[in-house]
MARVEXPA-175757 format. One record per residue (C-alpha): residue number from 1; residue in one letter; x, y, z. Coordinates in nm, 2 decimals, always signed. Example, Ala and Ser with C-alpha at 12.3 -4.5 7.8 and 13.67 -1.06 7.14 Angstrom:
2
site nr: 1, rest: a, c1: +1.23, c2: -0.45, c3: +0.78
site nr: 2, rest: s, c1: +1.37, c2: -0.11, c3: +0.71
//
This chain:
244
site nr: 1, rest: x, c1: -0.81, c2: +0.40, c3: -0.31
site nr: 2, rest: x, c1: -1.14, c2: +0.53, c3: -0.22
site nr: 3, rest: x, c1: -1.28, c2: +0.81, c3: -0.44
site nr: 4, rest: x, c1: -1.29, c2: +1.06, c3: -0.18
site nr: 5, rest: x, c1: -0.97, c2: +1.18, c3: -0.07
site nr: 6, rest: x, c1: -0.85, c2: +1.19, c3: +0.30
site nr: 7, rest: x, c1: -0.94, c2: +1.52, c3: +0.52
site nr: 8, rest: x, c1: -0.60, c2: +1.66, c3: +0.57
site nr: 9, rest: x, c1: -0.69, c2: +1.58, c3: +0.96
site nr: 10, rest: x, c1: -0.66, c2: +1.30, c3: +0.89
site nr: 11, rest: x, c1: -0.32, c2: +1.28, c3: +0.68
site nr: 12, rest: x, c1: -0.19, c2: +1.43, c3: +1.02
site nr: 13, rest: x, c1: -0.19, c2: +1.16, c3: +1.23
site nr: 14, rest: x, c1: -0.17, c2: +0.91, c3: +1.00
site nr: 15, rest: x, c1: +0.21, c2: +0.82, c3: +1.00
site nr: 16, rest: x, c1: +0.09, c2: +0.78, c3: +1.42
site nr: 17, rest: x, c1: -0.16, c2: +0.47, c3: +1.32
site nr: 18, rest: x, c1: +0.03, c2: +0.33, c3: +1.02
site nr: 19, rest: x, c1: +0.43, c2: +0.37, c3: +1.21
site nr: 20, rest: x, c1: +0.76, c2: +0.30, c3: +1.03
site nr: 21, rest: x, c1: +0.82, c2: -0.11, c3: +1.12
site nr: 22, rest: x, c1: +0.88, c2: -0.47, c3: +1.01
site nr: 23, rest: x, c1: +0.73, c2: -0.43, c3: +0.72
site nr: 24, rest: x, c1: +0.96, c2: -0.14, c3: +0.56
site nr: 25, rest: x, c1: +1.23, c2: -0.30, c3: +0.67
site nr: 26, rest: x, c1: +1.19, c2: -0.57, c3: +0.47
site nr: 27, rest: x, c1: +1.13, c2: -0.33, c3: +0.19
site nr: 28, rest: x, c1: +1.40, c2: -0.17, c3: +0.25
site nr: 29, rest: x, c1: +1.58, c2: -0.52, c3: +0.26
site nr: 30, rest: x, c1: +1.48, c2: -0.61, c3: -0.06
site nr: 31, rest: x, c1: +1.61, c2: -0.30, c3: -0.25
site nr: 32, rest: x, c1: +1.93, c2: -0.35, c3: -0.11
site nr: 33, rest: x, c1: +1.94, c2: -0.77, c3: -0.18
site nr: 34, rest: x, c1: +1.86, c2: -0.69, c3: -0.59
site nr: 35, rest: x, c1: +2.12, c2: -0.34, c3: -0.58
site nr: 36, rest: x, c1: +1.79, c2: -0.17, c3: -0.68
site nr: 37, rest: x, c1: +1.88, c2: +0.19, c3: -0.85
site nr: 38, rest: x, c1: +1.55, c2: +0.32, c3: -0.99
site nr: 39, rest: x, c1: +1.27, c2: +0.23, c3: -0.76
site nr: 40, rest: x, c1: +0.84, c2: +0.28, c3: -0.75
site nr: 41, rest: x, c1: +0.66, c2: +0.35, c3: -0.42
site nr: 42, rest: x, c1: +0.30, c2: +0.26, c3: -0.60
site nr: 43, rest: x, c1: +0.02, c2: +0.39, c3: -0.34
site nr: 44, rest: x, c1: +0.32, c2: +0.57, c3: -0.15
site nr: 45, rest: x, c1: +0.10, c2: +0.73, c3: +0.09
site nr: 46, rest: x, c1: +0.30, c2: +1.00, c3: +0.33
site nr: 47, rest: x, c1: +0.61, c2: +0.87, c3: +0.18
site nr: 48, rest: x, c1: +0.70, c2: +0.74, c3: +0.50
site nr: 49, rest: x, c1: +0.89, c2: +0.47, c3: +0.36
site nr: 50, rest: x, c1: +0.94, c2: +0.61, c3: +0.03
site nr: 51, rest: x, c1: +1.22, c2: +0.91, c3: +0.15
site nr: 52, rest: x, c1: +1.40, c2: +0.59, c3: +0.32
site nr: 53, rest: x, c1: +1.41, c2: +0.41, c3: +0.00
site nr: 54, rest: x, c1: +1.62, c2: +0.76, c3: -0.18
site nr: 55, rest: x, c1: +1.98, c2: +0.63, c3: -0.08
site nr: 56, rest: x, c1: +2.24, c2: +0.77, c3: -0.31
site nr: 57, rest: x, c1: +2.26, c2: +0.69, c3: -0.62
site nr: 58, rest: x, c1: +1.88, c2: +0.57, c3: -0.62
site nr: 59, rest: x, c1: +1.65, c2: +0.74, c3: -0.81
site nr: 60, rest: x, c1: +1.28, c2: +0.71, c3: -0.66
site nr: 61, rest: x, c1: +0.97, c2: +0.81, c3: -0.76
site nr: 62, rest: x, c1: +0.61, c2: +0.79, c3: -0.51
site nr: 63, rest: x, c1: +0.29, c2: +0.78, c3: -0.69
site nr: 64, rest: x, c1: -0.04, c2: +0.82, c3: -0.52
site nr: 65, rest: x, c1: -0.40, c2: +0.89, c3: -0.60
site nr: 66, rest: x, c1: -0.46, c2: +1.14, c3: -0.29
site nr: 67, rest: x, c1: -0.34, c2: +1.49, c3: -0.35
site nr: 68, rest: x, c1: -0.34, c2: +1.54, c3: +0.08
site nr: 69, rest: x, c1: -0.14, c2: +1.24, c3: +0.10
site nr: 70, rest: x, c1: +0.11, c2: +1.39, c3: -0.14
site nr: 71, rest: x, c1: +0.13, c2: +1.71, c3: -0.01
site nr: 72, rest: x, c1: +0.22, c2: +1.57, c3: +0.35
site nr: 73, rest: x, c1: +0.49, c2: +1.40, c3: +0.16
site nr: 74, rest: x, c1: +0.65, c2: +1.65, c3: +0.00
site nr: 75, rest: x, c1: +0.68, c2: +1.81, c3: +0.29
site nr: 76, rest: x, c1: +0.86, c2: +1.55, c3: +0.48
site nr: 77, rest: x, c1: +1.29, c2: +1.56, c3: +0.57
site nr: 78, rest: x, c1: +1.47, c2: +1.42, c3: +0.24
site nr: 79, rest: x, c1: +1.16, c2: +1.48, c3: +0.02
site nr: 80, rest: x, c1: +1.33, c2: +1.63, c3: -0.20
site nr: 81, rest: x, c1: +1.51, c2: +1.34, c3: -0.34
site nr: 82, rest: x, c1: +1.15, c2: +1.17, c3: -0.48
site nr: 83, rest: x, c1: +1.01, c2: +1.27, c3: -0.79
site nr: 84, rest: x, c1: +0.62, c2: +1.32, c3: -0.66
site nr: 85, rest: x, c1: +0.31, c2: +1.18, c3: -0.87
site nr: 86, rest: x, c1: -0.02, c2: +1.28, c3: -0.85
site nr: 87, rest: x, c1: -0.26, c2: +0.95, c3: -1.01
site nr: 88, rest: x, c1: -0.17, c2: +0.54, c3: -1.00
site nr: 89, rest: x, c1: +0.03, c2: +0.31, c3: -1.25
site nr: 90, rest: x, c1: -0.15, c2: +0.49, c3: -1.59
site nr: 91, rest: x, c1: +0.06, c2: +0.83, c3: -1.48
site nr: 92, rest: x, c1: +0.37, c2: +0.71, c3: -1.41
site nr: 93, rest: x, c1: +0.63, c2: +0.90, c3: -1.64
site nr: 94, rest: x, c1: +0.94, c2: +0.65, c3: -1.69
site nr: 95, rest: x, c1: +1.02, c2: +0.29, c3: -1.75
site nr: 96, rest: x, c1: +1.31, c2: +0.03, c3: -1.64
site nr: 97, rest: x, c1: +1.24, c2: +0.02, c3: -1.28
site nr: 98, rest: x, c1: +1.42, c2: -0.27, c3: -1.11
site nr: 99, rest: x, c1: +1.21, c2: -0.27, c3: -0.76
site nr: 100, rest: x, c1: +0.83, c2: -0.16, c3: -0.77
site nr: 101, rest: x, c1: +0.68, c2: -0.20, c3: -0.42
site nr: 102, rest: x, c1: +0.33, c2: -0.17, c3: -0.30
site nr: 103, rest: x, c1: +0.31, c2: -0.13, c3: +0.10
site nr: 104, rest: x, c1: +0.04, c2: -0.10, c3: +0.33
site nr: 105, rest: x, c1: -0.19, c2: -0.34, c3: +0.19
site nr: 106, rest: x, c1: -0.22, c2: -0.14, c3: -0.11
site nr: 107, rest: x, c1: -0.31, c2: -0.41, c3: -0.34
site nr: 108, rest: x, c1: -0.61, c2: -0.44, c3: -0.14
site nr: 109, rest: x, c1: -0.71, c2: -0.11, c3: -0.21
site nr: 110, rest: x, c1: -0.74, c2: -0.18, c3: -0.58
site nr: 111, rest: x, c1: -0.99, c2: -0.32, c3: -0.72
site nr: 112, rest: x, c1: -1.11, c2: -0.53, c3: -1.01
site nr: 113, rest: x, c1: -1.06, c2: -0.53, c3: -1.33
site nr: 114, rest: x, c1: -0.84, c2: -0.24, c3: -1.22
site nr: 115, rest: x, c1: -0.59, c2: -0.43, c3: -1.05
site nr: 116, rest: x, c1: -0.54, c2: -0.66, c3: -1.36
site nr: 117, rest: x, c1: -0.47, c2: -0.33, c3: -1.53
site nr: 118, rest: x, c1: -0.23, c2: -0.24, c3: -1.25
site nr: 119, rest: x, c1: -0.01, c2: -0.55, c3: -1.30
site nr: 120, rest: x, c1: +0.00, c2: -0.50, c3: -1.66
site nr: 121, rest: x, c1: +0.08, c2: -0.15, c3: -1.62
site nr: 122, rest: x, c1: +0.40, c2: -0.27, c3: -1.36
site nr: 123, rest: x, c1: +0.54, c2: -0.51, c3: -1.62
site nr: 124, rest: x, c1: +0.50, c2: -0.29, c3: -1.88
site nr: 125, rest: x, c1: +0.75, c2: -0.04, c3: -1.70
site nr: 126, rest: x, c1: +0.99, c2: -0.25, c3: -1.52
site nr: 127, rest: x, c1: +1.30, c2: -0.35, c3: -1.64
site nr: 128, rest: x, c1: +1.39, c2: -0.72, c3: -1.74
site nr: 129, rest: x, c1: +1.47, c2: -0.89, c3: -1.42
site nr: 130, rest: x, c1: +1.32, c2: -0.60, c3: -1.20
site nr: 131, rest: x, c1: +1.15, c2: -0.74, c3: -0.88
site nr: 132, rest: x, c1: +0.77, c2: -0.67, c3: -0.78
site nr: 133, rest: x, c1: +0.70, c2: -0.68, c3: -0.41
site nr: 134, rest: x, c1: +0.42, c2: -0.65, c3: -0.24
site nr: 135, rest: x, c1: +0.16, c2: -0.74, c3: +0.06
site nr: 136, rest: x, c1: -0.24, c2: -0.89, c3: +0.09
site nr: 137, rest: x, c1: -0.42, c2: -0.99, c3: +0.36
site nr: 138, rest: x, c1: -0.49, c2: -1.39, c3: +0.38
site nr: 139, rest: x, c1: -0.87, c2: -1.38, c3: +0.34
site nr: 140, rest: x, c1: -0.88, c2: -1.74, c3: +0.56
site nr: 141, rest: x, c1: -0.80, c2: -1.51, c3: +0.79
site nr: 142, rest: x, c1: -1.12, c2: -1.32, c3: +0.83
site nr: 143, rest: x, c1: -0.93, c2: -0.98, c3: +0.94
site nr: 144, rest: x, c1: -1.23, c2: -0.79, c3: +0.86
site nr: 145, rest: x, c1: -1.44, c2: -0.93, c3: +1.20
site nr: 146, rest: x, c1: -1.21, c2: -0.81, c3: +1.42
site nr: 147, rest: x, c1: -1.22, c2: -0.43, c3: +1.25
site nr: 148, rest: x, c1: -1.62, c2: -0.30, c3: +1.40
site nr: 149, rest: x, c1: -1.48, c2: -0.14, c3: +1.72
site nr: 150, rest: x, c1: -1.64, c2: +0.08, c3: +2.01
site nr: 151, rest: x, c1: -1.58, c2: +0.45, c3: +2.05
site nr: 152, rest: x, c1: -1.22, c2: +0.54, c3: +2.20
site nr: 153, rest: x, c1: -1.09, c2: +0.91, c3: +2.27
site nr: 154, rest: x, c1: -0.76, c2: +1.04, c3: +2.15
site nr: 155, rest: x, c1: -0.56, c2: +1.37, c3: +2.17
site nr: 156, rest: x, c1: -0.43, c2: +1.49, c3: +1.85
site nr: 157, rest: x, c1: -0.28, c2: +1.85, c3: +1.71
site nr: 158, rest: x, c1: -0.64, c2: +1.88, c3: +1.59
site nr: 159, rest: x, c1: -0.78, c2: +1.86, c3: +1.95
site nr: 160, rest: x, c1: -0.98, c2: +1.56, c3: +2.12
site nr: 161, rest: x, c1: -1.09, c2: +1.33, c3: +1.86
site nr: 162, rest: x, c1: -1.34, c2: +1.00, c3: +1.95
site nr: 163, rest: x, c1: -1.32, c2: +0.75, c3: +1.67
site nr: 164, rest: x, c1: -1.51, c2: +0.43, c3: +1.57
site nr: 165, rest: x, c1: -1.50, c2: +0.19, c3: +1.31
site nr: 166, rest: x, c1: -1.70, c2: -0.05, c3: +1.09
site nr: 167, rest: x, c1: -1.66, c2: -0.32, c3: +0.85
site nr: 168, rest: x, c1: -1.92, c2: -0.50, c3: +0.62
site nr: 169, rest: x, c1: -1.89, c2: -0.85, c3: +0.54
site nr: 170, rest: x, c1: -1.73, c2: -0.93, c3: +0.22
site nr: 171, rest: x, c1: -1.95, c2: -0.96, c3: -0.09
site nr: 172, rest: x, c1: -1.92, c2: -1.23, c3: -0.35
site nr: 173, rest: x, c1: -1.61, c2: -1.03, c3: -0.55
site nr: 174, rest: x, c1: -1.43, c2: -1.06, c3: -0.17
site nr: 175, rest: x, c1: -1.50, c2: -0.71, c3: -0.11
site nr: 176, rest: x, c1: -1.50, c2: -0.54, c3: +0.26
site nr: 177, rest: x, c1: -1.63, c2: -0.23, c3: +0.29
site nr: 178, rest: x, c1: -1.47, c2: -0.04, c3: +0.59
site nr: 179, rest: x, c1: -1.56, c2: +0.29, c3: +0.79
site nr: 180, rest: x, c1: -1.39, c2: +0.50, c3: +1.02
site nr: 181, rest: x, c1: -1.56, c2: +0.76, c3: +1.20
site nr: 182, rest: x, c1: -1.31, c2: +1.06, c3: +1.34
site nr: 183, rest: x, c1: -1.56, c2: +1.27, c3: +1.54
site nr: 184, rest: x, c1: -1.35, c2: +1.66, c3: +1.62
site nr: 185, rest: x, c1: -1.48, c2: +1.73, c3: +1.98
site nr: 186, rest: x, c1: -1.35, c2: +2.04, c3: +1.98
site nr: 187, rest: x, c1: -1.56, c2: +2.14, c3: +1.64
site nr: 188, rest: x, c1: -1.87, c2: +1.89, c3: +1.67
site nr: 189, rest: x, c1: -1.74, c2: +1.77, c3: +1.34
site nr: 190, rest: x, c1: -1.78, c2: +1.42, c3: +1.22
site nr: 191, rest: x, c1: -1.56, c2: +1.27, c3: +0.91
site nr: 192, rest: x, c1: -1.63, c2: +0.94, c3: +0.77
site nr: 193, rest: x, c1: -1.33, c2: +0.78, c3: +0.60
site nr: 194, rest: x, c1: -1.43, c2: +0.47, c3: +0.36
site nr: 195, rest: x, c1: -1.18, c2: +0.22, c3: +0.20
site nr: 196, rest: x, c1: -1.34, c2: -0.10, c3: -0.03
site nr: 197, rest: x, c1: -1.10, c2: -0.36, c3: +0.03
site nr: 198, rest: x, c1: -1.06, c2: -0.67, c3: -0.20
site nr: 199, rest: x, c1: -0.95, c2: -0.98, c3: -0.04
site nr: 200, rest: x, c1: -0.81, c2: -1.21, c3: -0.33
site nr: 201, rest: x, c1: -0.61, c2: -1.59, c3: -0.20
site nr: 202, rest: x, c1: -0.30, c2: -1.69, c3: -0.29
site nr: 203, rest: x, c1: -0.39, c2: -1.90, c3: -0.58
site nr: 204, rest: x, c1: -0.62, c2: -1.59, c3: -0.71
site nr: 205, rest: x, c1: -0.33, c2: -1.33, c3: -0.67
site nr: 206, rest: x, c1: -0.04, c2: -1.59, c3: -0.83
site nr: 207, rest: x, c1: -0.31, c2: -1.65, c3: -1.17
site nr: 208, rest: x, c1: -0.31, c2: -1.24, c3: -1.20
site nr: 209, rest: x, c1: +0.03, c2: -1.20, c3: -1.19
site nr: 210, rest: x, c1: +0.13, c2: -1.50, c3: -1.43
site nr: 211, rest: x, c1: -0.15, c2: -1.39, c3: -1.67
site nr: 212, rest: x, c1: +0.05, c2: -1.05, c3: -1.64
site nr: 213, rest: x, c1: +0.35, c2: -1.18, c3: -1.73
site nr: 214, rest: x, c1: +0.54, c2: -1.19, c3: -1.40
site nr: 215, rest: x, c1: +0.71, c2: -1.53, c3: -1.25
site nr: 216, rest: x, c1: +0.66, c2: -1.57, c3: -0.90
site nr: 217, rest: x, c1: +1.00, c2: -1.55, c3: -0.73
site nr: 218, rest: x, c1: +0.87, c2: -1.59, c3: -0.32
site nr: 219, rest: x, c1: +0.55, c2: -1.60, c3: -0.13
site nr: 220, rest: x, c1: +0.64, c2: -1.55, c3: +0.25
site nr: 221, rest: x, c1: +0.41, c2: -1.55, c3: +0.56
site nr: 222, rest: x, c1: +0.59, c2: -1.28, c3: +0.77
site nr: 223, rest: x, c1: +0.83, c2: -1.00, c3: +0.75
site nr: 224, rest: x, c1: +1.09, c2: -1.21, c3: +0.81
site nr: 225, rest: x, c1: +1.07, c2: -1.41, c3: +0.49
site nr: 226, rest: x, c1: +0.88, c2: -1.77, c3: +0.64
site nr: 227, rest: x, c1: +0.71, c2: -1.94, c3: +0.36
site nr: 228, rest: x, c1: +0.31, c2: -1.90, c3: +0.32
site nr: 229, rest: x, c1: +0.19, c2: -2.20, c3: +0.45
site nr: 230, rest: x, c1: -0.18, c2: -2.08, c3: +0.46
site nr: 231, rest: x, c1: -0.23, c2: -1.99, c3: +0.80
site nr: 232, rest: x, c1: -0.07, c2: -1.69, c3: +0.84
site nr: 233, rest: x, c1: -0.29, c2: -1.34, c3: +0.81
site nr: 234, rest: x, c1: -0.04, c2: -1.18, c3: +0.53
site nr: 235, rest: x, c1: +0.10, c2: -1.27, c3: +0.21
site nr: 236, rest: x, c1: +0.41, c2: -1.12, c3: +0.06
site nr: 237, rest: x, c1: +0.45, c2: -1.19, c3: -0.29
site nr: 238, rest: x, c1: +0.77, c2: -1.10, c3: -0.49
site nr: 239, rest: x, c1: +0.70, c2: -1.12, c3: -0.83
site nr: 240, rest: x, c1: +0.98, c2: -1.12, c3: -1.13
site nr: 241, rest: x, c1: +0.99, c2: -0.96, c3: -1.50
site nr: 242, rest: x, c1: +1.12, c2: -1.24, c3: -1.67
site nr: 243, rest: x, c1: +1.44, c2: -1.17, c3: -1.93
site nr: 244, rest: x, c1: +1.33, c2: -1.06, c3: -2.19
//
């Protein structure tokens, strides 16, 4: 995640751009295919989909490295139920997870060598058998040209907001810088949100996760589970802890 947390603005309307869909229900899916009972939301966010993950009997816990993020969690219906974590894989407090999950392209959000470290981290705490899932932007794909946008006007609790956005062509690690502008009309306040995302290819992401010990189980091209064939803009990779 970027070093500079979100402006709790921000956090408010986030849940409004980044909406419950497709893409947690195949999370969801997936916990109940493998009968998951102890479950990670790494980079949970708002918790948006980590409160739907706390069936019962479940026991969940959401990690993530912004404190406003958090605290708009924690204050969500059925919040209760997660055990909250302030930090990234170092901090989390228990081992024998059978499900990890990583939404929201937050493997993108972590870079190198920390994102070796990451993996390492995962199988370290994850029970024999336990599943790692998670999504990453096909950098074939180009996604980043399409993100530079002109000025648009929204209402928000906060008041009229005009927002922009820009991103920088990736650099020779596949890095993209991008920045959104959220201009308050009301206060003649600008904030500048930046995010460095990495773009790594299938054959990258599959040599980090075998070189951290996990066996690649699936790589599909959609939410609804339809093999990578290269073309598509995502990749969801679930990832196995061998038995040990």
């Amino acid at each position: 995640m970027s070093a500079k947390d979100y402006d709790p603005r921000i956090v408010d309307f986030y849940d409004e751009d980044n909406p419950d869909g497709a893409d947690h229900d195949y999370y969801r899916s997936l916990a109940h295919r493998f009968n998951a009972q102890r479950i990670l939301d790494l980079g949970c966010g708002t918790g948006i989909l980590t409160v739907t993950l706390a069936q019962s009997g479940r026991a969940v816990i959401g990690v993530d490295p912004s404190a406003s993020m958090l605290e708009y969690a924690r204050s969500r219906p059925g919040a209760s139920k997660i055990r909250w974590i302030l930090g990234d894989s170092r901090n989390v407090p228990d081992h024998g997870f059978d499900l990890v999950v990583m939404s929201g392209n937050v493997a993108q959000h972590i870079p190198s060598p920390q994102w070796e470290k990451t993996l390492n981290d995962l199988h370290r705490i994850m029970h024999s058998g336990g599943m790692l899932a998670f999504e990453s932007r096909n950098p074939a794909c180009r996604a980043w040209e399409n993100w530079t946008t002109s000025t648009t006007t929204r209402s928000t609790r906060h008041g009229l907001i005009s927002e922009w956005s820009e991103a920088v062509a990736p650099d020779n690690n596949g890095q993209v810088l991008y920045r959104t502008n959220y201009h308050f009309m009301d206060f003649g306040e600008t904030v500048v949100q930046e995010s460095i995302l990495t773009f790594r290819d299938k054959k990258t992401l599959g040599y980090q996760l075998q070189n951290a010990g996990f066996e690649i189980h699936a790589v599909w091209g959609d939410w609804c589970r339809t093999p990578f064939d290269g073309t598509q803009p995502i990749m969801v990779f679930e990832a196995v802890v061998p038995t040990r």
